[in-house]
C-alpha positions in Angstrom: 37.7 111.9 -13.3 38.7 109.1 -10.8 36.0 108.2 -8.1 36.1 106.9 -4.8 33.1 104.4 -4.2 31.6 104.2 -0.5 33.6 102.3 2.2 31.7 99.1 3.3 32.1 98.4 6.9 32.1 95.0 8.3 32.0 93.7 12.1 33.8 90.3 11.1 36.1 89.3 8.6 34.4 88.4 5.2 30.7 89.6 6.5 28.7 91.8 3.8 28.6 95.9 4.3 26.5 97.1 7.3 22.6 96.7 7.6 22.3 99.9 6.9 24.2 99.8 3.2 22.7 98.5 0.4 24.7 95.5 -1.3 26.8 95.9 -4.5 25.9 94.8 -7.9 29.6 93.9 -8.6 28.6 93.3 -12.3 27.8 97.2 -12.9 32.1 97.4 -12.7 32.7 94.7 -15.4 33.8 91.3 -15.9 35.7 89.4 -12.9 39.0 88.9 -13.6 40.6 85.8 -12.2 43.6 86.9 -9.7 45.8 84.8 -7.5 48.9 86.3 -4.9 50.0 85.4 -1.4 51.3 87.3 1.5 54.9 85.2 1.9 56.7 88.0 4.0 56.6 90.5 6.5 54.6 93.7 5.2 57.1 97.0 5.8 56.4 99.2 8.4 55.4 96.0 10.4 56.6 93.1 12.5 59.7 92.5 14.9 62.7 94.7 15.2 65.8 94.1 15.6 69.0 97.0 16.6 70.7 97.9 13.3 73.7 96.3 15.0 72.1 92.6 15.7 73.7 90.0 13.6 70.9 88.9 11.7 69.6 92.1 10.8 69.6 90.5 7.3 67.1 87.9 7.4 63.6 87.7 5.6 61.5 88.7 8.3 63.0 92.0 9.1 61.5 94.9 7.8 62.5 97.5 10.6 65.2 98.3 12.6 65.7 100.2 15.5 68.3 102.7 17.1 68.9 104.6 20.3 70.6 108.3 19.5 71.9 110.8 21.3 71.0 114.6 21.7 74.5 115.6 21.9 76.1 113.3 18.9 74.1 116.0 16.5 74.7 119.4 18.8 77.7 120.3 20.5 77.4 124.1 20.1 74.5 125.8 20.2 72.4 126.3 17.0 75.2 123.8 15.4 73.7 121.1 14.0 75.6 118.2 12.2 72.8 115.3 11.1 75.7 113.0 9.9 75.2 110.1 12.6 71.5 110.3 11.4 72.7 110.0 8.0 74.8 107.4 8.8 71.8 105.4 10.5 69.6 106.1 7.9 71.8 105.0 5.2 72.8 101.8 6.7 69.3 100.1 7.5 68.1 101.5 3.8 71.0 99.3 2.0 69.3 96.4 3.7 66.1 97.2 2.2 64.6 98.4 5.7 63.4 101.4 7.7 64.4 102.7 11.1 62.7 103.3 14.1 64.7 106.0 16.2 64.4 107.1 19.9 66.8 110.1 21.1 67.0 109.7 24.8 69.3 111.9 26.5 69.5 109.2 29.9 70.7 105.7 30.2 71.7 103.7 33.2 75.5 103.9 33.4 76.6 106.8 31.2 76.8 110.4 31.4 73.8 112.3 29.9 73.6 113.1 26.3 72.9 116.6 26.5 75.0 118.5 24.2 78.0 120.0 25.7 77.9 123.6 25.5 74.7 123.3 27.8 76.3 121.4 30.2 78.8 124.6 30.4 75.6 126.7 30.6 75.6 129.2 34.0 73.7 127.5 36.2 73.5 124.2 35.0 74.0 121.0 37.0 73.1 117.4 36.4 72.6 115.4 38.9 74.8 112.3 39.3 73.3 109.1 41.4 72.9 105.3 40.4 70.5 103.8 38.6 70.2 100.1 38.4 73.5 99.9 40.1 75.2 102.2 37.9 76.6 105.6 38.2 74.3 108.1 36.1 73.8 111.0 34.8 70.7 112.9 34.7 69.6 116.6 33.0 69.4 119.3 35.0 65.2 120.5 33.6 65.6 123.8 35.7 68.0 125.2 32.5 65.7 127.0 30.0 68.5 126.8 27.6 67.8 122.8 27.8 64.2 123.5 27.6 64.8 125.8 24.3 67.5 123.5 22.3 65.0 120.4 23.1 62.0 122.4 21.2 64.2 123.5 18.5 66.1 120.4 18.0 62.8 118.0 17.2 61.7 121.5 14.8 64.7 121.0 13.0 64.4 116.8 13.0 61.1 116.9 11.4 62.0 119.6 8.8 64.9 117.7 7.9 63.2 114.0 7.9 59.7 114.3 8.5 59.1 113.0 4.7 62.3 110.7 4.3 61.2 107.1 3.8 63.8 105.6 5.4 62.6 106.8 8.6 59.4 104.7 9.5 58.2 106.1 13.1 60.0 108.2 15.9 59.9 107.0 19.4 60.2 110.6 22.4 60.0 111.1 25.8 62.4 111.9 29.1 63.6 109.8 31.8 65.7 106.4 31.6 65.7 105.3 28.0 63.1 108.0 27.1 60.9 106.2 28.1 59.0 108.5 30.5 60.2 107.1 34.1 63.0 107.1 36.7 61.6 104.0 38.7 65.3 103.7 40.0 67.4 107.3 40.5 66.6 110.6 41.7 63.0 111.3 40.1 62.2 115.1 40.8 59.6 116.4 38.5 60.8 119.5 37.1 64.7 118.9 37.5 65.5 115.2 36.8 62.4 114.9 35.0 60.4 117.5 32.8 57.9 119.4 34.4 54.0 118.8 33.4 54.0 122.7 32.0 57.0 122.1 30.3 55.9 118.8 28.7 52.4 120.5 27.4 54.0 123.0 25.2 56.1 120.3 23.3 53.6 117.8 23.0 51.5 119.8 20.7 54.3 121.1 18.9 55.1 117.4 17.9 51.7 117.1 16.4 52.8 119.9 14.9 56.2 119.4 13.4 55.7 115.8 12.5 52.8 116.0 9.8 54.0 112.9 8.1 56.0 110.7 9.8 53.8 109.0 12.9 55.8 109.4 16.6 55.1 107.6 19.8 55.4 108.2 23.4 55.9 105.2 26.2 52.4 104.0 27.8 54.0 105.0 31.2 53.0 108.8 30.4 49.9 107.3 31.6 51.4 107.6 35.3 50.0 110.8 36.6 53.5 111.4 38.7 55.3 111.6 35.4 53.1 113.3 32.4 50.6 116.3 32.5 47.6 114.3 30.6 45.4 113.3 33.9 44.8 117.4 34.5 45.2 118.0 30.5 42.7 116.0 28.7 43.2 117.5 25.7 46.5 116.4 25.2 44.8 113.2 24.7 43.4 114.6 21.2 47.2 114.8 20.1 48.1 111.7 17.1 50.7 110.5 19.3 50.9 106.7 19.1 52.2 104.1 22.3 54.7 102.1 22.7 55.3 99.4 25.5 58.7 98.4 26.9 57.7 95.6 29.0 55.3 94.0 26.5 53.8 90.5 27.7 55.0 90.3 31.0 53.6 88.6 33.7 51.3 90.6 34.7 50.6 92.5 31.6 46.6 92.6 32.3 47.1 94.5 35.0 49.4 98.2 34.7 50.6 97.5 31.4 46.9 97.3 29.8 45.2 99.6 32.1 47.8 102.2 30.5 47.1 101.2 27.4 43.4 102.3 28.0 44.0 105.0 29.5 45.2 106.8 25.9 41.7 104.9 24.5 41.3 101.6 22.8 41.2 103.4 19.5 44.1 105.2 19.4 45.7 102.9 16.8 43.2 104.2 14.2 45.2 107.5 14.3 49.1 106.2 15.4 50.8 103.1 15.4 51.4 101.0 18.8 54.5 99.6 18.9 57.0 98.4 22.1 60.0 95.6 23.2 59.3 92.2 24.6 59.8 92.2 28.3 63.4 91.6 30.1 61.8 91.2 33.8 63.2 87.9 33.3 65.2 85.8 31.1 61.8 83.7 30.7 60.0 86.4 29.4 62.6 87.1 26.0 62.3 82.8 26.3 59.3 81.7 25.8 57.4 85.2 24.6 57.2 83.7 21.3 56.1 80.1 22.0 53.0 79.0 20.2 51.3 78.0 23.2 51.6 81.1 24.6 53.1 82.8 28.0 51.8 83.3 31.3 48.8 82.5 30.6 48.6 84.2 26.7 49.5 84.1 23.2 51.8 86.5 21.6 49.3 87.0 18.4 45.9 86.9 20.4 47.7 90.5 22.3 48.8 91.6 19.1 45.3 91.5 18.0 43.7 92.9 21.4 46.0 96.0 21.2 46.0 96.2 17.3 49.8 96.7 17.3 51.7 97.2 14.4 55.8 96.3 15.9 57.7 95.1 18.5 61.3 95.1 19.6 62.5 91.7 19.6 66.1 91.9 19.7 67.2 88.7 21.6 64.5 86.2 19.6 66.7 85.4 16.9 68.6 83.3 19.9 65.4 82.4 21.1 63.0 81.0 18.4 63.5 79.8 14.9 63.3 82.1 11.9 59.8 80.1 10.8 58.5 81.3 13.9 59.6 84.9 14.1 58.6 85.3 10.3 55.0 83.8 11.4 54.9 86.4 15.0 56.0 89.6 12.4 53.4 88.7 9.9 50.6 88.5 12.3 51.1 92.3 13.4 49.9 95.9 11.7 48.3 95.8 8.2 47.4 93.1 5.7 45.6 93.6 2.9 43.3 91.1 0.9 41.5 91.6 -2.9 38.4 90.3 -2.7 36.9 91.3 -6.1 38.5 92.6 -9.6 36.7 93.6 -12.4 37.7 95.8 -15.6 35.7 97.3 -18.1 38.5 97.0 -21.1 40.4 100.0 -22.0 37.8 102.2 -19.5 38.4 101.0 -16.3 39.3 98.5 -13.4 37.3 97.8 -10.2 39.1 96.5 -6.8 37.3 95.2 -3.7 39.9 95.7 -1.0 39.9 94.8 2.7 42.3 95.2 5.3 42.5 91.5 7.4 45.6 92.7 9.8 45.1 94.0 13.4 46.1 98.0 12.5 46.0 100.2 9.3 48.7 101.4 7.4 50.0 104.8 8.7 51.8 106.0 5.3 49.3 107.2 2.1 48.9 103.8 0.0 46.6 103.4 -2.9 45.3 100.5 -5.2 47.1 101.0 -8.8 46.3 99.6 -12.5 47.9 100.1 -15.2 49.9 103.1 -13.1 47.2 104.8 -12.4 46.4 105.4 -8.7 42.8 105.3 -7.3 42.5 107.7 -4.7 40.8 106.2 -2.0 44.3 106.2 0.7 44.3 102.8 2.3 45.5 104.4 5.7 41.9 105.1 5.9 40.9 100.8 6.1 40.4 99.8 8.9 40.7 96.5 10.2 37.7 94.4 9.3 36.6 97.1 6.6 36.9 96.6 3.2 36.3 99.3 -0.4 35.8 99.2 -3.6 38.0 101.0 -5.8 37.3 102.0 -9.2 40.4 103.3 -11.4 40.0 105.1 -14.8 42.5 102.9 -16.8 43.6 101.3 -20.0 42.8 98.4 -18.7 42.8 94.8 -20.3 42.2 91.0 -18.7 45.8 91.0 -18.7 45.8 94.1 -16.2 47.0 93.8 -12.6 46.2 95.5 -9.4 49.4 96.6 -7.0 49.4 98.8 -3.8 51.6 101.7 -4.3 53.2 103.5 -1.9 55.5 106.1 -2.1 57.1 106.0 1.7 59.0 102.6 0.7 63.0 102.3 0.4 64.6 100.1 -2.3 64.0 96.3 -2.1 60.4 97.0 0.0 56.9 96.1 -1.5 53.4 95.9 -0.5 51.7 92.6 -1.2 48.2 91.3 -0.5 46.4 87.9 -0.8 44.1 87.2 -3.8 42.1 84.3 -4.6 40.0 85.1 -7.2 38.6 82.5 -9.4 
């Protein structure tokens, strides 16, 4: 029967388990095996994103790619759903040996609002039509319960259709310009324009609900009490919902961006991945965000670290900094996972001591594998700084090899970790 040996916590990086556990006799799991591997890309489900339509979608340090879609290219009639441009998506960015992020928004700055037709034709119904950032825009009419119905249904029937496909890595919600929970410019009128708090409370749990598997994020502006219901609901705040950030490292990034950040607690990413885009306040901010000596006063990898995020929308750096350096930003975000120890006992068993040296844990079900044989200690359960031994009942030999399975991977992906066992 396979085993799970205790978890030993550490406060820093290579330190021995907690005061308060006793220390391992590594020999009682055999003979040390000598082991060597390198980390030499970015891990999947981690790093910077590019559209699926950017040109260099292709190269090394890609592992995700992201895509707005729209309410109304799936429904046009009511209960009349047609998942082909999903497909389509999904299909794409697999061939490349990557997963998607997706947001559906229904409002963008310019265009007419993506709600599907037949609601638009609904008794009752009327956007509202006003600029935003210059542009002529259309925005949902929230009053129509019809709206308020096909939304709930539509994200059911999204997670029972994809909540377990691999090629989906983590779904980005929420209302407003871009979905991404404001209307800082444009008509902003809680309950017609903009969702209502009431409303928003019953479809936040049901996401929790819907999406067992695959991990969903809301933008940290829900953290403005004018635009979400969480200040007078605190136990919305229990929901797995992770964050996302779509001015990440601007200027003043310490001040409203972080304090929102807090707001949904600093240890939120143990539960949900934090993810976001670089900033485009100014052209100096997609510039220099990525510069080794940092920007406005901080380093791209030291925030990473402080907000233990796992991605980042960085369409416009290919442009901006060289591949070396946008390989070397991706790797230093999300998981990354180190073998400290290995030891078999031949054809009865082999031991790993595995720790998780990245900034976040892995949000998919991983596990340490011999001889194809899975432990069953879940890696999603390391956290940073922590490290396990793993024992696996195996036919195991020196010649044996420890790999990290996981079965929410596409074709082309793998899960490395470093090794330097002597």
């Amino acid at each position: 029967m396979m085993k799970r040996l205790f978890l030993l916590l550490s406060l820093a990086l290579g330190s021995c388990a907690c005061e308060d556990k006793p220390a391992v006799d590594a020999t009682e799991y055999g003979t040390r095996v000598p082991l060597q591997s390198v980390i030499d890309h970015v891990q999947p489900m981690t790093g910077i994103v590019l559209w699926n339509t950017s040109g260099s979608n292709k190269k090394e340090y890609v592992q995700l790619e992201f895509s707005y879609m729209l309410y109304n290219d799936v429904c046009k009639e009511k209960d009349v759903y047609d998942w082909t441009p999903m497909e389509k998506l999904l299909k794409e960015v697999a061939s490349r040996g990557h997963q998607a992020v997706v947001r559906f928004r229904y409002t963008y700055p310019g265009y007419s609002c993506a709600v599907p037709d037949y609601i638009k034709s609904w008794p009752g119904y009327e956007a509202t039509n006003s600029k935003s950032e210059g542009r002529k825009t259309e925005f949902p009419d929230w009053r129509c319960e019809e709206l308020q119905r096909f939304h709930m249904e539509f994200h059911r029937r999204f997670a029972e259709r994809y909540d377990q496909d691999p090629r989906l890595a983590f779904v980005e919600t929420g209302f407003g310009l871009w979905a991404e929970y404001h209307i800082y410019d444009g008509p902003c009128i809680i309950g017609q324009t903009f969702p209502s708090h009431d409303f928003q409370a019953q479809f936040l749990p049901k996401m929790d609900e819907w999406f067992q598997n695959t991990p969903w994020l809301i933008s940290i502006d829900a953290a403005d009490s004018k635009y979400a219901p969480f200040h007078k609901q605190k136990g919305l705040l229990d929901l797995n919902f992770g964050n996302f950030d779509d001015s990440f490292m601007c200027e003043d990034w310490d001040g409203y961006n972080y304090e929102s950040w807090e707001f949904f607690g600093q240890d939120r990413y143990k539960r949900a991945p934090l993810g976001g885009e670089f900033s485009y306040y100014t052209d100096y901010d997609q510039k220099h965000v990525l510069d080794k000596t940092g920007m406005h006063g901080r380093k791209f990898e030291d925030v990473v670290a402080k907000v233990h995020m796992t991605f980042i929308i960085g369409n416009d750096q290919p442009g901006k900094q060289t591949p070396e350096r946008i390989k070397e930003a991706a790797m230093s975000m999300g998981y990354s996972f180190e073998v400290r120890d290995f030891r078999i006992k031949e054809g009865e068993s082999a031991s790993v001591l595995i720790a998780n040296i990245g900034v976040a844990p892995i949000y998919r079900d991983a596990f340490v594998e011999v001889e194809g044989v899975r432990g069953d200690f879940n890696l999603r359960e390391l956290m940073p700084g922590q490290e396990a031994w793993v024992t696996i009942p195996c036919k195991s030999s020196k010649k044996s090899r420890p790999a990290i399975a996981c079965d929410h991977l596409v074709s082309g992906q793998e899960i490395q970790y470093k090794a330097d066992i002597q």
